[in-house]
C-alpha positions in Angstrom: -45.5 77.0 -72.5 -45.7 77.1 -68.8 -46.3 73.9 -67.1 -46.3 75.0 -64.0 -44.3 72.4 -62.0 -42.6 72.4 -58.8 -39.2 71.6 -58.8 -40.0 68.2 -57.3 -42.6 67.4 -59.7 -40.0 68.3 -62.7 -37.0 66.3 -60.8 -39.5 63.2 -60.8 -40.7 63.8 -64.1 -37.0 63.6 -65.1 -36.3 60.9 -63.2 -33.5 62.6 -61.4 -32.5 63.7 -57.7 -34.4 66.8 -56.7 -31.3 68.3 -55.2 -29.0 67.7 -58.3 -32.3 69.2 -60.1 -32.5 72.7 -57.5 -28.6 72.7 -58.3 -28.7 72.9 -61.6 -31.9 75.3 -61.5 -29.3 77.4 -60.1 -26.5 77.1 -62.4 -24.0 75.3 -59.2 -22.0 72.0 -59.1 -22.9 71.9 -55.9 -23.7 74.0 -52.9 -20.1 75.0 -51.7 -18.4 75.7 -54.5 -19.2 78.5 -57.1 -18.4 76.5 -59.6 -21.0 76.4 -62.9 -23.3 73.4 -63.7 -21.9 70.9 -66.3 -24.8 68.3 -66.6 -24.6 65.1 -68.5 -26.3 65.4 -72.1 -28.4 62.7 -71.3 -29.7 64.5 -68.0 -30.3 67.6 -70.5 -32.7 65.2 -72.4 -33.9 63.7 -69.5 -35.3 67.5 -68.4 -36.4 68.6 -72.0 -38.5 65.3 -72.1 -40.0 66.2 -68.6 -40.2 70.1 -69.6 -42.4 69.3 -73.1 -39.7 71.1 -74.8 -36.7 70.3 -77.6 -33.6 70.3 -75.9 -32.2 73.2 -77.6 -34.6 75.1 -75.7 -32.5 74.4 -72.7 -29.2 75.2 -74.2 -29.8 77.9 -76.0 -29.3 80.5 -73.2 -25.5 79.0 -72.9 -24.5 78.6 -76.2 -25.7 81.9 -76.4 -23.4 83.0 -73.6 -20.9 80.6 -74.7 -21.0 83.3 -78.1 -20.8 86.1 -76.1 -17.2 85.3 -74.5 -15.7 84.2 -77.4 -16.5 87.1 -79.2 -15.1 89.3 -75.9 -12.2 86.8 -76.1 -13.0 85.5 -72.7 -12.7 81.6 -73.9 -10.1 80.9 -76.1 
């Protein structure tokens, strides 16, 4: 389901900075380091609510990924 949203519009449906949300969006901690996003569960819920969708929707791509390094033996 697309609902269209700006990234502002999900941030404040979330109830949560709209920077920290553009950050996450694009997978950084923040914007001078490379380092990946590691949101707070509730945060994850927090977006899922705002999204319309079950939060598994949202994590699915990274566990997912997760799968695929452990089976390359990247995280051990």
């Amino acid at each position: 389901m697309e609902l269209g949203l700006s990234q502002e519009q999900v941030a404040l449906r979330a109830d949560i900075d709209r920077n920290h949300y553009q950050l996450m969006e694009s997978a950084r901690s923040d914007r001078r380091s490379n380092r990946a996003v590691n949101p707070r569960f509730f945060t994850l819920l927090k977006l899922a609510n705002a999204l319309e969708m079950p939060v598994e929707e949202l994590l699915h791509p990274i566990s997912r990924s997760y799968r695929f390094q452990v089976e390359r033996g990247e995280m051990l």
